[in-house]
Predicted model as a PDB file, atoms N, CA, C, CB and O in Angstrom, pLDDT in the B-factor column:
MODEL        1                                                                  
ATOM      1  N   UNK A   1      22.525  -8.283  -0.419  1.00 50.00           N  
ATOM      2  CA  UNK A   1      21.804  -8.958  -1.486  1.00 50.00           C  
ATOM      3  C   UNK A   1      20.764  -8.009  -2.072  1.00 50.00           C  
ATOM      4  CB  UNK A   1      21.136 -10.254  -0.966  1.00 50.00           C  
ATOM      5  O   UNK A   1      20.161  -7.351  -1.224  1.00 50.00           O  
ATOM      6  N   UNK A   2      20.419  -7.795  -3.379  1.00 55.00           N  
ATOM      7  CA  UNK A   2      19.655  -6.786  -3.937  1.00 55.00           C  
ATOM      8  C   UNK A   2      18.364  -7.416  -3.705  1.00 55.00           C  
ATOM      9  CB  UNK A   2      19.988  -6.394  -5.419  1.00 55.00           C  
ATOM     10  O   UNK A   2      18.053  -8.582  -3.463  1.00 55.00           O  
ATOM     11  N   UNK A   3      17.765  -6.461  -3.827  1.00 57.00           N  
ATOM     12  CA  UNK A   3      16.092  -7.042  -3.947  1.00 57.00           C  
ATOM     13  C   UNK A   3      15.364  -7.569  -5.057  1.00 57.00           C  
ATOM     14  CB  UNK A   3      15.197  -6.056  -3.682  1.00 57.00           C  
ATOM     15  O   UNK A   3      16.029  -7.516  -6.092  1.00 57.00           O  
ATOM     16  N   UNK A   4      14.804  -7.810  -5.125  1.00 80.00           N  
ATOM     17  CA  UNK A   4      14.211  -8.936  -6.434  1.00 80.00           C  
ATOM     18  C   UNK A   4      12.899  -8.500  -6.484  1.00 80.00           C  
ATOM     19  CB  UNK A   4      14.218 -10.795  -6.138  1.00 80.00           C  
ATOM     20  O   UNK A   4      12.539  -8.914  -7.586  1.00 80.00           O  
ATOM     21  N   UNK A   5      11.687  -7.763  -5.846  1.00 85.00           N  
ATOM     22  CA  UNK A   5      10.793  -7.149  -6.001  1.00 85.00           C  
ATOM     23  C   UNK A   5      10.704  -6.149  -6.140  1.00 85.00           C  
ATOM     24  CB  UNK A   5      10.293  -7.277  -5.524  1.00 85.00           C  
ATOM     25  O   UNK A   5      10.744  -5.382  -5.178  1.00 85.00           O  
ATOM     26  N   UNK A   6      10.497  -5.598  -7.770  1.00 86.00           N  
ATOM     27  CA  UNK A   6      10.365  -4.479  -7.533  1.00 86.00           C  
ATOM     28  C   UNK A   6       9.465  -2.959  -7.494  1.00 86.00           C  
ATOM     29  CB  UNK A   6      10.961  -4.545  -7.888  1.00 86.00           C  
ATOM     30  O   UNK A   6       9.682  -1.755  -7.631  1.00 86.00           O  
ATOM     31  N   UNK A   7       8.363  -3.859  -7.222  1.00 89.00           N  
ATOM     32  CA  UNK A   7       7.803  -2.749  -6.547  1.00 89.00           C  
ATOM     33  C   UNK A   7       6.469  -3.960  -5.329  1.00 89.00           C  
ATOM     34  CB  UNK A   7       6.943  -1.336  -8.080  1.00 89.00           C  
ATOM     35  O   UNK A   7       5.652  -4.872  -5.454  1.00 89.00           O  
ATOM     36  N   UNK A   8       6.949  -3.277  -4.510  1.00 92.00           N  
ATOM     37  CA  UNK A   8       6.092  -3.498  -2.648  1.00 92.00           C  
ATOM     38  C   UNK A   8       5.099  -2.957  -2.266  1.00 92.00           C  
ATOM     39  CB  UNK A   8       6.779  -3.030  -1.398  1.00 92.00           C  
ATOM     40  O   UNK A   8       5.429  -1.893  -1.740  1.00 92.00           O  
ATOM     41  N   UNK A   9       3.765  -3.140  -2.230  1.00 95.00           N  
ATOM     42  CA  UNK A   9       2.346  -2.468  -1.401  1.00 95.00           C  
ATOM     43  C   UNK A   9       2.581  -3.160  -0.357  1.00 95.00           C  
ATOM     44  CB  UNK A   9       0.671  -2.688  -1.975  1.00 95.00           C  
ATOM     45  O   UNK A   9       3.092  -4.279  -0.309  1.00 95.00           O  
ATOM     46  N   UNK A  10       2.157  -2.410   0.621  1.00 97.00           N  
ATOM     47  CA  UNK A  10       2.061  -3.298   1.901  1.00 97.00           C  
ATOM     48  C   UNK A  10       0.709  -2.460   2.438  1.00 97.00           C  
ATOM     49  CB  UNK A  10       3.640  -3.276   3.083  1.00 97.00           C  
ATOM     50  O   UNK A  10       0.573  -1.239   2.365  1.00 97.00           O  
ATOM     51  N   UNK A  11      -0.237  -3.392   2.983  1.00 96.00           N  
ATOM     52  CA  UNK A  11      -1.578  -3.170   3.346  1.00 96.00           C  
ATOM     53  C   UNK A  11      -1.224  -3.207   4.613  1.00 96.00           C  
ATOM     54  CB  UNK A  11      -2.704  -4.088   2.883  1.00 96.00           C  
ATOM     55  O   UNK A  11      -0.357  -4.046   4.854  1.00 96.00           O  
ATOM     56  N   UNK A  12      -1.650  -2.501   5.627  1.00 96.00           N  
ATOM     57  CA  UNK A  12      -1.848  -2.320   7.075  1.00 96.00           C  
ATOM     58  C   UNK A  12      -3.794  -1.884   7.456  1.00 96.00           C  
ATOM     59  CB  UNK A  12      -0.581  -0.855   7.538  1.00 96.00           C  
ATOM     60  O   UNK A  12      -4.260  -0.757   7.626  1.00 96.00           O  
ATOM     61  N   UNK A  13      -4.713  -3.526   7.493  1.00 95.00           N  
ATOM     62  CA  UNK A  13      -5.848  -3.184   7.780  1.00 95.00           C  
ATOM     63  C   UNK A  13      -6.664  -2.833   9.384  1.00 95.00           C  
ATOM     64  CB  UNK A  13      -6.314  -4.104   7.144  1.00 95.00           C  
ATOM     65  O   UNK A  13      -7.820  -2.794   9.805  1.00 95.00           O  
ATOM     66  N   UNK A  14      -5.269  -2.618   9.924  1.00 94.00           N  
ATOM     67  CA  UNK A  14      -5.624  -2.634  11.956  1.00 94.00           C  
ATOM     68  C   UNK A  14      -5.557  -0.795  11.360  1.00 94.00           C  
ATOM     69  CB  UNK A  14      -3.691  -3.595  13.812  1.00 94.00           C  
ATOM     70  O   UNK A  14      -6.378  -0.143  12.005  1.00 94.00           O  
ATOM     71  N   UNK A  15      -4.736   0.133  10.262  1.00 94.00           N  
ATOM     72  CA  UNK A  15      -5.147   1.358  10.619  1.00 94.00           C  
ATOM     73  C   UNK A  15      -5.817   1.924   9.675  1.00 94.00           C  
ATOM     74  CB  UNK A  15      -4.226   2.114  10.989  1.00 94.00           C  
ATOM     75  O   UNK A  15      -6.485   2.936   9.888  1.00 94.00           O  
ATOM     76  N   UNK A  16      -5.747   1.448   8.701  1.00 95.00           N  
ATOM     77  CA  UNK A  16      -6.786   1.795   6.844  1.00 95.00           C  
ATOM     78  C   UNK A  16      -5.899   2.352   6.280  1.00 95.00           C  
ATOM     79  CB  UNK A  16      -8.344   2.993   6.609  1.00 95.00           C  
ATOM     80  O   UNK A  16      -6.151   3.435   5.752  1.00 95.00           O  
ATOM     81  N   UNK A  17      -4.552   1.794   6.201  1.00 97.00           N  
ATOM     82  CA  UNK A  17      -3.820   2.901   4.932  1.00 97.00           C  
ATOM     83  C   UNK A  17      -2.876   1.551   4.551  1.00 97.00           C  
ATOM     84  CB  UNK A  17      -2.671   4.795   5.602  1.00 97.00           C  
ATOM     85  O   UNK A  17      -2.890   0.420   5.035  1.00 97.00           O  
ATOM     86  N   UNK A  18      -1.855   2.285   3.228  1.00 98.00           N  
ATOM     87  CA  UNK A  18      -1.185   1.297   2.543  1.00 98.00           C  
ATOM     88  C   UNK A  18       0.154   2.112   2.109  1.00 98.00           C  
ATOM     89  CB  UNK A  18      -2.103   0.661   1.300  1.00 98.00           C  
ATOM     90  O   UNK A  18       0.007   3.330   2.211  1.00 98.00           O  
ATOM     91  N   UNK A  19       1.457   1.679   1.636  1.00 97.00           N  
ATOM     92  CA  UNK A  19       2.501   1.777   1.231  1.00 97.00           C  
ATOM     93  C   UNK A  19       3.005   1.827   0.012  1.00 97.00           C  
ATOM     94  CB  UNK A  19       2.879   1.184   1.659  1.00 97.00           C  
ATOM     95  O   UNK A  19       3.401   0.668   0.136  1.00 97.00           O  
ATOM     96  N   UNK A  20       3.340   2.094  -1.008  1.00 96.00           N  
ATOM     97  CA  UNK A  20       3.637   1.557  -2.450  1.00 96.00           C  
ATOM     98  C   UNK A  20       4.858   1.656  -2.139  1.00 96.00           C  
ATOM     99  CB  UNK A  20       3.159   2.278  -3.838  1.00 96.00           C  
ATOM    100  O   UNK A  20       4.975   2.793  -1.681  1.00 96.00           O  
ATOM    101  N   UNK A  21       6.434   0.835  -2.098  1.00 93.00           N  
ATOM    102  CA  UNK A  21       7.644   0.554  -2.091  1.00 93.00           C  
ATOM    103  C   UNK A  21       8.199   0.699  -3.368  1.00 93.00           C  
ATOM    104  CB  UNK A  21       7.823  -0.586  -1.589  1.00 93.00           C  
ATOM    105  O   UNK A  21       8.129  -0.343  -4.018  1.00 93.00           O  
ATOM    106  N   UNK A  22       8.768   1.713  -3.992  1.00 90.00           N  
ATOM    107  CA  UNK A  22       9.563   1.183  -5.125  1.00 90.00           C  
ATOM    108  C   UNK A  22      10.687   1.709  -5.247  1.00 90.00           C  
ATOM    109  CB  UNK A  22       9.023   1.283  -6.293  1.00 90.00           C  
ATOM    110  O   UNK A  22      11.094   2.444  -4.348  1.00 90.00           O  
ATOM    111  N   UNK A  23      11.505   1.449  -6.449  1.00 90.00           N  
ATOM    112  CA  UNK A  23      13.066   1.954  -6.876  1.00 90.00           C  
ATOM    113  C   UNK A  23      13.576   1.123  -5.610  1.00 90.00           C  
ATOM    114  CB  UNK A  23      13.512   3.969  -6.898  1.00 90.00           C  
ATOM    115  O   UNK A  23      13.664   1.675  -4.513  1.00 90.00           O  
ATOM    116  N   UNK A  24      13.935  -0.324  -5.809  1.00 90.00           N  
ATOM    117  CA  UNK A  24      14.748  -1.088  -4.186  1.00 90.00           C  
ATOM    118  C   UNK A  24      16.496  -0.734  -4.852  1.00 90.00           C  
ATOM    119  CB  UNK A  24      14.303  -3.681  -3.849  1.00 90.00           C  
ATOM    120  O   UNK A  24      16.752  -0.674  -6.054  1.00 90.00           O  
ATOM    121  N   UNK A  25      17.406  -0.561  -3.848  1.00 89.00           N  
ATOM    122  CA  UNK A  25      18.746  -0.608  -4.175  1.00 89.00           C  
ATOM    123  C   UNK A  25      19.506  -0.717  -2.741  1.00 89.00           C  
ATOM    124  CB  UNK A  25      19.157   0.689  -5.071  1.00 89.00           C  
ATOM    125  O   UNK A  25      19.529   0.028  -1.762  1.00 89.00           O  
ATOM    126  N   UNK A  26      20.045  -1.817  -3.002  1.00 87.00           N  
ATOM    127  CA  UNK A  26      21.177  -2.147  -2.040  1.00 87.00           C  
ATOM    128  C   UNK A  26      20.225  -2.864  -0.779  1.00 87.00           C  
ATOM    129  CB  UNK A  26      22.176  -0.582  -1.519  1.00 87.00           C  
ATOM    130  O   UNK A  26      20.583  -2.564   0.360  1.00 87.00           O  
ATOM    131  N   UNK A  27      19.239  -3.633  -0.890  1.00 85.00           N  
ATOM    132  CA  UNK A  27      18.414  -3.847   0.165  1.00 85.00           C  
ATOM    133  C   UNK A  27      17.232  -3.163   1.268  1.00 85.00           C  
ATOM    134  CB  UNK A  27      19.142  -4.141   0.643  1.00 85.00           C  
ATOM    135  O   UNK A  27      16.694  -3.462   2.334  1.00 85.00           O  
ATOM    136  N   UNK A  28      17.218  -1.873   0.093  1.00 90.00           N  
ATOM    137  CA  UNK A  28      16.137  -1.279   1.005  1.00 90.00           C  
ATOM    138  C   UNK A  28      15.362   0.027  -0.566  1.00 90.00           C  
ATOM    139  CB  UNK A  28      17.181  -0.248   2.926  1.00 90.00           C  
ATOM    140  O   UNK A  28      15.784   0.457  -1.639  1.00 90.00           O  
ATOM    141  N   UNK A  29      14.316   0.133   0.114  1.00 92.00           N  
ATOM    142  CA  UNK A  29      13.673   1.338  -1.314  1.00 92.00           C  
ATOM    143  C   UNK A  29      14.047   2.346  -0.902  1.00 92.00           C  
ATOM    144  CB  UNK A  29      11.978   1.633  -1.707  1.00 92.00           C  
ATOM    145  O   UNK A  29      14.389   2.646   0.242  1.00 92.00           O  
ATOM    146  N   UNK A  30      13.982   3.270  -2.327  1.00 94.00           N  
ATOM    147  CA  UNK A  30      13.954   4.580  -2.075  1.00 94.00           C  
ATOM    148  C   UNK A  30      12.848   5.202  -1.920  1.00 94.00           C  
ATOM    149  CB  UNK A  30      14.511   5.147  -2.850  1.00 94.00           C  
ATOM    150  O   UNK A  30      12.845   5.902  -0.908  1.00 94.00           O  
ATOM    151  N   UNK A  31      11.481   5.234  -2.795  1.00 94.00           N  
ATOM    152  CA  UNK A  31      10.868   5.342  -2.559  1.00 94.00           C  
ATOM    153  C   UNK A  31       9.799   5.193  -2.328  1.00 94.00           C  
ATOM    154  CB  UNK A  31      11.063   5.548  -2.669  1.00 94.00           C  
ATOM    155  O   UNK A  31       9.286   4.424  -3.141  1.00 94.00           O  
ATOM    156  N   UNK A  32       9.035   5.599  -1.484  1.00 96.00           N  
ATOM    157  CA  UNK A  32       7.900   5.296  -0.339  1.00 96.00           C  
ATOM    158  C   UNK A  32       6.518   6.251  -0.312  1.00 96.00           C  
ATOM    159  CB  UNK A  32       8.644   5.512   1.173  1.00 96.00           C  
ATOM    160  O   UNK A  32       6.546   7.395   0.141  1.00 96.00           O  
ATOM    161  N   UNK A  33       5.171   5.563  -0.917  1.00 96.00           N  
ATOM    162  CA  UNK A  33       4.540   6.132  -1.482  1.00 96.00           C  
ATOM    163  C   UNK A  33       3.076   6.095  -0.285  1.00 96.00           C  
ATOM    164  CB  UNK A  33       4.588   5.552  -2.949  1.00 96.00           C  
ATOM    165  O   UNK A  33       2.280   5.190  -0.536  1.00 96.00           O  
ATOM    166  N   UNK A  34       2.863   6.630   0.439  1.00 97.00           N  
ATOM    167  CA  UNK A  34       1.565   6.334   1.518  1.00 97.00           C  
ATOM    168  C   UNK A  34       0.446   6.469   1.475  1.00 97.00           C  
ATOM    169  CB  UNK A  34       1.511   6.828   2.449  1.00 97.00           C  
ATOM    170  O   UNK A  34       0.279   7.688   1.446  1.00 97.00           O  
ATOM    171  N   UNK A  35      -0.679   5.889   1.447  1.00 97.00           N  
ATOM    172  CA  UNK A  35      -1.726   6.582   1.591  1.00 97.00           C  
ATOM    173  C   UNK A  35      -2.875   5.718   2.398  1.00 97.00           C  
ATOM    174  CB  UNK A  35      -2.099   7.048   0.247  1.00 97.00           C  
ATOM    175  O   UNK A  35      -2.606   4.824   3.199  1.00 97.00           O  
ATOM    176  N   UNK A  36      -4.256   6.161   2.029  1.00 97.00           N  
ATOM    177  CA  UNK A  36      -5.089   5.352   2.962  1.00 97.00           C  
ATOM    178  C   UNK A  36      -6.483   5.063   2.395  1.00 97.00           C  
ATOM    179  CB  UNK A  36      -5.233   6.082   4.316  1.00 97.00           C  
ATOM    180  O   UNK A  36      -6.975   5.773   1.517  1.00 97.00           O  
ATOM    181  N   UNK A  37      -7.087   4.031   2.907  1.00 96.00           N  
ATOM    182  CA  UNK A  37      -7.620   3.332   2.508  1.00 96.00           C  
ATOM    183  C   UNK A  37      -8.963   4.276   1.891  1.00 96.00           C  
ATOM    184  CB  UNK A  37      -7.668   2.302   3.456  1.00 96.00           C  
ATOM    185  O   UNK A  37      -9.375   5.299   2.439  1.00 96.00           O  
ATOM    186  N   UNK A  38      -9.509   3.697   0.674  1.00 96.00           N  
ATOM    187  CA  UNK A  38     -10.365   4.818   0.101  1.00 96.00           C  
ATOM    188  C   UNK A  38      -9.363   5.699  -1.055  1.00 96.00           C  
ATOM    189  CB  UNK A  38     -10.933   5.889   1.495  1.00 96.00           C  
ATOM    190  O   UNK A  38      -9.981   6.065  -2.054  1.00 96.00           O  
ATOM    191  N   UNK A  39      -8.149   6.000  -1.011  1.00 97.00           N  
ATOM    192  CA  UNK A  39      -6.872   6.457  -1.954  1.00 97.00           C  
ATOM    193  C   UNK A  39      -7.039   5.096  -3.223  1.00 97.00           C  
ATOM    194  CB  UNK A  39      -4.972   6.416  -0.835  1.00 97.00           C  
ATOM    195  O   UNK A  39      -7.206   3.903  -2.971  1.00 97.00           O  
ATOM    196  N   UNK A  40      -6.947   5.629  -4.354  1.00 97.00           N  
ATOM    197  CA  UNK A  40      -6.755   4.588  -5.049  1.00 97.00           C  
ATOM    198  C   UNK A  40      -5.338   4.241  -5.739  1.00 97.00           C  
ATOM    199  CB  UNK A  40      -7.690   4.680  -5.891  1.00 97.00           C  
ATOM    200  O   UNK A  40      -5.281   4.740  -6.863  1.00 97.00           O  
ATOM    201  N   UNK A  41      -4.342   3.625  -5.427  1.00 96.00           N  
ATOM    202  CA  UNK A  41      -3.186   3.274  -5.460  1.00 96.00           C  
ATOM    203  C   UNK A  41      -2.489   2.362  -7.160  1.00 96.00           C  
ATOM    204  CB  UNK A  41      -3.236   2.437  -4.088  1.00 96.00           C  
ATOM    205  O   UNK A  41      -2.838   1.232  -7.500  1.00 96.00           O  
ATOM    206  N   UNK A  42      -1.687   3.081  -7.788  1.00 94.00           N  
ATOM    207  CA  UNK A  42      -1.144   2.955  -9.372  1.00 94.00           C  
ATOM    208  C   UNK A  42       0.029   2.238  -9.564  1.00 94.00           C  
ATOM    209  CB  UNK A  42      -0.823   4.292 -10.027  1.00 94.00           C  
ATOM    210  O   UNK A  42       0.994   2.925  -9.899  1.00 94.00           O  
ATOM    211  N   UNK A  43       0.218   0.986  -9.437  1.00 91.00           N  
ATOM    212  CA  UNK A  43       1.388   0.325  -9.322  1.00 91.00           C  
ATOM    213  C   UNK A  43       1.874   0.650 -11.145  1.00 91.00           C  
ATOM    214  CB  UNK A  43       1.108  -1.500  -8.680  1.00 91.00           C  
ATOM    215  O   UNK A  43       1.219   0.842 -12.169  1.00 91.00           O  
ATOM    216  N   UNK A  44       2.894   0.598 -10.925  1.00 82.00           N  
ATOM    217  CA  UNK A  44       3.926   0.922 -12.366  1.00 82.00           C  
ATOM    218  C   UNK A  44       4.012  -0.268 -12.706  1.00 82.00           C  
ATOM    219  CB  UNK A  44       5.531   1.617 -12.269  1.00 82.00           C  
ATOM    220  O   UNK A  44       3.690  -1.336 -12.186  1.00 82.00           O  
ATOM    221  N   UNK A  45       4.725   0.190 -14.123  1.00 80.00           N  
ATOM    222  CA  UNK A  45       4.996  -0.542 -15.098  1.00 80.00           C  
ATOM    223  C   UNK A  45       6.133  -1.937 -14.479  1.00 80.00           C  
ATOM    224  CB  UNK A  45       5.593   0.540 -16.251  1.00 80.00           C  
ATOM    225  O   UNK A  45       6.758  -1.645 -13.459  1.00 80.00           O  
ATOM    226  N   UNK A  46       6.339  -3.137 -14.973  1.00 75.00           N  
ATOM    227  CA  UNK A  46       5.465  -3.708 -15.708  1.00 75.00           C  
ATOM    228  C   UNK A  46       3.804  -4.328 -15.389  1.00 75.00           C  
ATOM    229  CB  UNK A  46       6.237  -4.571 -16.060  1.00 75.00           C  
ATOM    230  O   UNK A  46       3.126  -5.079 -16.090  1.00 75.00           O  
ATOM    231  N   UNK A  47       3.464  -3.653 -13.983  1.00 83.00           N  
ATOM    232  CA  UNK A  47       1.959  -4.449 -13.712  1.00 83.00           C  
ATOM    233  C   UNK A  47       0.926  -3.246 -14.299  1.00 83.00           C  
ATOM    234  CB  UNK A  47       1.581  -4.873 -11.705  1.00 83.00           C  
ATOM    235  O   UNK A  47      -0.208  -3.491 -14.711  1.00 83.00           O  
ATOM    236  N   UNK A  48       1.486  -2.004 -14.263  1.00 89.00           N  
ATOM    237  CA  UNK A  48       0.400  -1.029 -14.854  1.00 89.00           C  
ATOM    238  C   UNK A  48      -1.150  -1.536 -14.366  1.00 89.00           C  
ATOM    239  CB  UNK A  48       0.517  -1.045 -16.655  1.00 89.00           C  
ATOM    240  O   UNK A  48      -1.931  -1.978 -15.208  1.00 89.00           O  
ATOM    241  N   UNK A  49      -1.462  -1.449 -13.170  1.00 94.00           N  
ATOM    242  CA  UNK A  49      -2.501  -1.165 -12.800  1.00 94.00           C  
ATOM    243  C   UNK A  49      -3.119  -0.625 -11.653  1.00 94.00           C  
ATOM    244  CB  UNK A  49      -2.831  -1.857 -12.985  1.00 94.00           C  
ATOM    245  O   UNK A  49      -2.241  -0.290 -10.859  1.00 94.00           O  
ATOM    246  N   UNK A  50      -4.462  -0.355 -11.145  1.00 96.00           N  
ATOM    247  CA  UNK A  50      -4.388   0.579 -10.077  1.00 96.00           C  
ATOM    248  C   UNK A  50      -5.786  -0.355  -9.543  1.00 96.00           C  
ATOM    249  CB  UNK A  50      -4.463   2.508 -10.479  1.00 96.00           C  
ATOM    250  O   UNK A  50      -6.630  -1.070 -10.082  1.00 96.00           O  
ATOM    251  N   UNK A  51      -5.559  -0.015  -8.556  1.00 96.00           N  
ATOM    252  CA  UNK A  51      -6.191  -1.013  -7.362  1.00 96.00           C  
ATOM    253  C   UNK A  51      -7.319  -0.096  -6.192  1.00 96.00           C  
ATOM    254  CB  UNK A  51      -4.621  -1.720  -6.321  1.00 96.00           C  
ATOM    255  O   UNK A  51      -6.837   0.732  -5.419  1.00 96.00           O  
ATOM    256  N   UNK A  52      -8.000  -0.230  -6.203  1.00 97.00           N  
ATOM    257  CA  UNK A  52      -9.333   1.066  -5.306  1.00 97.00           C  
ATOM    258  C   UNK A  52      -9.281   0.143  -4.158  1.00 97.00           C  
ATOM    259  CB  UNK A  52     -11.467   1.383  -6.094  1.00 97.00           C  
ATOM    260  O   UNK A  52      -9.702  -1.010  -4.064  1.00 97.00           O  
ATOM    261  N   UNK A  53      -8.645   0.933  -3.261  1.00 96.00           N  
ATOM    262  CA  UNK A  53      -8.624   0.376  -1.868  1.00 96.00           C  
ATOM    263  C   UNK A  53     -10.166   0.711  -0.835  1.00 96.00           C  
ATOM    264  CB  UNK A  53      -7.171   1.143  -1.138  1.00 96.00           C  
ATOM    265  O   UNK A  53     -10.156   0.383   0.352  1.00 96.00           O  
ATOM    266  N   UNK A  54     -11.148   1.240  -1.331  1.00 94.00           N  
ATOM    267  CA  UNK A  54     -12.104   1.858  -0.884  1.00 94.00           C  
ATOM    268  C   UNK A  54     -13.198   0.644  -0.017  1.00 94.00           C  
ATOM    269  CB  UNK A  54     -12.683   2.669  -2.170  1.00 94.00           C  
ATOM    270  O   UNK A  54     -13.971   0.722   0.937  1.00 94.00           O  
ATOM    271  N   UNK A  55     -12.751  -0.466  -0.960  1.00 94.00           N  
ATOM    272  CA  UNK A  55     -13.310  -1.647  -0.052  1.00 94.00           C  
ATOM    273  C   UNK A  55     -12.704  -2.331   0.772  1.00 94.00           C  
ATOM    274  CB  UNK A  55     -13.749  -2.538  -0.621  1.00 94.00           C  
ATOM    275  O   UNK A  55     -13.097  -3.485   0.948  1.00 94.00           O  
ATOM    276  N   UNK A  56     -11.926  -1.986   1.288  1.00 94.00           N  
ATOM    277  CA  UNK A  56     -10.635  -2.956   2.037  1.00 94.00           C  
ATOM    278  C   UNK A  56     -11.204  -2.988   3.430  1.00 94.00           C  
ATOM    279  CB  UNK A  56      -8.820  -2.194   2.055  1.00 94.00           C  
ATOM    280  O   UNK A  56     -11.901  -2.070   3.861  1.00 94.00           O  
ATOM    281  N   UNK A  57     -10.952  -3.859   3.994  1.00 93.00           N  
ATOM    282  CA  UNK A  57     -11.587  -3.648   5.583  1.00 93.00           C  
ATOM    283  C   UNK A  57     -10.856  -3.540   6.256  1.00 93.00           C  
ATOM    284  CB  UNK A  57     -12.326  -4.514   6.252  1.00 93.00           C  
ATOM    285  O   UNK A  57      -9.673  -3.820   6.059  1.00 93.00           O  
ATOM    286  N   UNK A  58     -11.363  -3.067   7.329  1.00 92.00           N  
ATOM    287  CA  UNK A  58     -10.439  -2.316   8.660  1.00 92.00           C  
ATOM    288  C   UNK A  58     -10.797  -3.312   9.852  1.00 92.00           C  
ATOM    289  CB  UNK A  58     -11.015  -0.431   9.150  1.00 92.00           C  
ATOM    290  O   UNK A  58     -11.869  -3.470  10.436  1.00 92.00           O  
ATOM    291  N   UNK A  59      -9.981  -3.724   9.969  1.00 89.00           N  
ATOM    292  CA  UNK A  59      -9.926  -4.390  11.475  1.00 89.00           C  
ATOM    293  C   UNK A  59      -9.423  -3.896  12.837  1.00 89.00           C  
ATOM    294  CB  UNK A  59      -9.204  -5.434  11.382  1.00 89.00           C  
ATOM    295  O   UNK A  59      -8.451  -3.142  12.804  1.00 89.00           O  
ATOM    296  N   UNK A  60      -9.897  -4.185  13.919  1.00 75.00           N  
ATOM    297  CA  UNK A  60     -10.099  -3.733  14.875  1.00 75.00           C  
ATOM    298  C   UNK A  60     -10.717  -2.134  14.845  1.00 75.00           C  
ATOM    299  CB  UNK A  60      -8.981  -3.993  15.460  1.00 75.00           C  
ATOM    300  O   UNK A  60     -11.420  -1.504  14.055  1.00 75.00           O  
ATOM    301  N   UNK A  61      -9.983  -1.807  16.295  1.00 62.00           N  
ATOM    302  CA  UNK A  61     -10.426  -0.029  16.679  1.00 62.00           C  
ATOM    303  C   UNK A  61     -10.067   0.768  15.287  1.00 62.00           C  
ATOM    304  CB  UNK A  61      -9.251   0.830  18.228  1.00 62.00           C  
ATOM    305  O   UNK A  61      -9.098   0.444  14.599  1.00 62.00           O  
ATOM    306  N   UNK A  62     -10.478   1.268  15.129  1.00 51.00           N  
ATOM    307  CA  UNK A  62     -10.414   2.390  13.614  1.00 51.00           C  
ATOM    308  C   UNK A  62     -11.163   3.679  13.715  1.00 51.00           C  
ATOM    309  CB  UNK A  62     -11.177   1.673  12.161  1.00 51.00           C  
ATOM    310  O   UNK A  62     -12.377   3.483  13.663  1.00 51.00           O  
ATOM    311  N   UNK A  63     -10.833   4.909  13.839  1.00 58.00           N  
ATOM    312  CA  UNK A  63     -11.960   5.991  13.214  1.00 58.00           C  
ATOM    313  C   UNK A  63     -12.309   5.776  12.028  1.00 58.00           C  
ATOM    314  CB  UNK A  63     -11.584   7.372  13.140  1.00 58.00           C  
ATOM    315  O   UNK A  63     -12.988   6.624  11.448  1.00 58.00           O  
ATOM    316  N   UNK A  64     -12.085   5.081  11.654  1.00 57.00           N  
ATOM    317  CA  UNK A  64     -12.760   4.909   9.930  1.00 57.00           C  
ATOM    318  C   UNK A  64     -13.888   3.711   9.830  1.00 57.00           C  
ATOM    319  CB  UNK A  64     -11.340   4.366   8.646  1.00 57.00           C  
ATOM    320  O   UNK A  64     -14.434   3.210   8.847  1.00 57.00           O  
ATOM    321  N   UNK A  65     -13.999   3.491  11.024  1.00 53.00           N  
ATOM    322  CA  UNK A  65     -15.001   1.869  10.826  1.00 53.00           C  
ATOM    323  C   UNK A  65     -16.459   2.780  11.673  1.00 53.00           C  
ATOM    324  CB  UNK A  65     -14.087  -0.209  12.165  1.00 53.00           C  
ATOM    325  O   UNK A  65     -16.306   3.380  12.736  1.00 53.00           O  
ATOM    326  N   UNK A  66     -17.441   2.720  11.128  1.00 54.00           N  
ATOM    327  CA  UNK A  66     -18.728   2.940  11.660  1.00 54.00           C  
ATOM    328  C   UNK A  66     -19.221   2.343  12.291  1.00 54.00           C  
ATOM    329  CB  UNK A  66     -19.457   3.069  11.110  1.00 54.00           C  
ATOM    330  O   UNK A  66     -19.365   1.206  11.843  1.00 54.00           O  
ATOM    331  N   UNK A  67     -19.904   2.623  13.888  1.00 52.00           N  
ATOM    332  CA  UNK A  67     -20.525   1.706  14.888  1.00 52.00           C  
ATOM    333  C   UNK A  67     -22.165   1.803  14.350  1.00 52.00           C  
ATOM    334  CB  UNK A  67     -20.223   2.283  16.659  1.00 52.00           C  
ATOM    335  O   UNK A  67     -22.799   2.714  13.817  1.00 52.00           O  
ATOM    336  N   UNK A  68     -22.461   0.637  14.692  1.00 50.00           N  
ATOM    337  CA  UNK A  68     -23.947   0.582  14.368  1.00 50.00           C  
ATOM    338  C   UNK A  68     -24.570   0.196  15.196  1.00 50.00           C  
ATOM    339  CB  UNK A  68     -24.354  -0.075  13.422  1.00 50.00           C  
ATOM    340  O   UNK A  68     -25.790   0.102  15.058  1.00 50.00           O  
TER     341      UNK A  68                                                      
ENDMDL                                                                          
END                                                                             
């Protein structure tokens, strides 16, 4: 069955980074775009917009979370 979304972020906030999924064919993407939190991430056309992950929170253990 083809995919019907086409284009996928997937947020992972247990490590501070994110995914951009796009081009889906035959049930899976081709390509796979990574980065991490603080990266500011450009979803394509037709949503054309870009999203600043710089505030996103990190849950649990993280080197990226500051002890106070």
């Amino acid at each position: 069955m083809p995919s019907r979304v086409p284009v996928l972020l997937v947020i992972d906030p247990r490590n501070g980074t994110w995914s951009l999924h796009t081009h889906p064919d035959n049930g899976a993407y081709k390509d796979v775009l990574p980065g991490k939190f603080g990266e500011s991430v450009r979803l394509a056309e037709p949503l054309g917009i870009e999203i600043a992950t710089d505030r996103f929170p990190v849950y649990g253990d993280s080197p990226r979370r500051t002890k106070t």
